[in-house]
LOMI-404156 format. One line per 8 residues: number of its first residue (from 1); for each residue x negated, y, z of C-alpha. Coordinates in nm, 2 decimals. Layout:
// LOMI-404156
NUM	X,Y,Z; ...;
// end
This chain:
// LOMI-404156
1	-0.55,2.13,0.11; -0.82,1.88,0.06; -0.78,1.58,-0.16; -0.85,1.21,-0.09; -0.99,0.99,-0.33; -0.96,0.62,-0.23; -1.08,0.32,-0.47; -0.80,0.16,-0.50;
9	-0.89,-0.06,-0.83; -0.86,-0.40,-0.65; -0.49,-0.37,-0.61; -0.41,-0.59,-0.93; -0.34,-0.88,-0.74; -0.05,-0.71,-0.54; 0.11,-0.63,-0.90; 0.51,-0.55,-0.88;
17	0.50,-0.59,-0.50; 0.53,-0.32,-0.20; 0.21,-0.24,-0.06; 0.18,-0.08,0.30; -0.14,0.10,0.34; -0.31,0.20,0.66; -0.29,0.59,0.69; -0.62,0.68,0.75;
25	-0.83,0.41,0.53; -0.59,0.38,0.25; -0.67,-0.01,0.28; -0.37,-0.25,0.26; -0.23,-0.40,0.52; 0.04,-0.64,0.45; 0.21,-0.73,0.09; 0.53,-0.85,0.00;
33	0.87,-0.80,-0.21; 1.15,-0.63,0.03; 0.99,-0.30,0.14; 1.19,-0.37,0.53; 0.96,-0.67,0.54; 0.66,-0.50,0.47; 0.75,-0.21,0.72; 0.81,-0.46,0.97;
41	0.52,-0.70,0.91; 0.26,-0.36,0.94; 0.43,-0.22,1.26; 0.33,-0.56,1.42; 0.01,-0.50,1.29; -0.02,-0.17,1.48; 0.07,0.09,1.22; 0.34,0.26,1.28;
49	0.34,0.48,1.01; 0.22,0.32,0.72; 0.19,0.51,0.35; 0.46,0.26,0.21; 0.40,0.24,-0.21; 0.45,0.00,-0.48; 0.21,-0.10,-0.71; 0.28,-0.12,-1.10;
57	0.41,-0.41,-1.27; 0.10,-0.35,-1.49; -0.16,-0.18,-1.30; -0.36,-0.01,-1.48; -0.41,0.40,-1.39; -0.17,0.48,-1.11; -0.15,0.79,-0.86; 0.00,0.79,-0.54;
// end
């Protein structure tokens, strides 16, 4: 299996909210505080399978 490694450092300004990232560039696409929002707010956006996560309270060092 090969592993991924996406930069994903300026994600302190989405702190304690649910983040759905683009599949393929790991970038974020839409931001908000009820996951179902966020899932429906990206497949409008065209992604219909979007890496759903949520970023730390604190973000500091954080795997996904």
């Amino acid at each position: 299996m090969k592993v991924k490694i996406f930069d994903q450092s300026g994600l302190g300004k989405y702190s304690n909210k649910w983040l759905a990232l683009d599949p393929v560039s790991m970038q974020v696409i839409v931001s908000g505080n009820k996951v179902g929002d966020v899932l429906n707010r990206a497949k409008k956006e065209g992604i219909e399978r979007p890496v759903l996560t949520r970023a730390p309270k604190n973000y500091e060092a954080y795997i996904l």
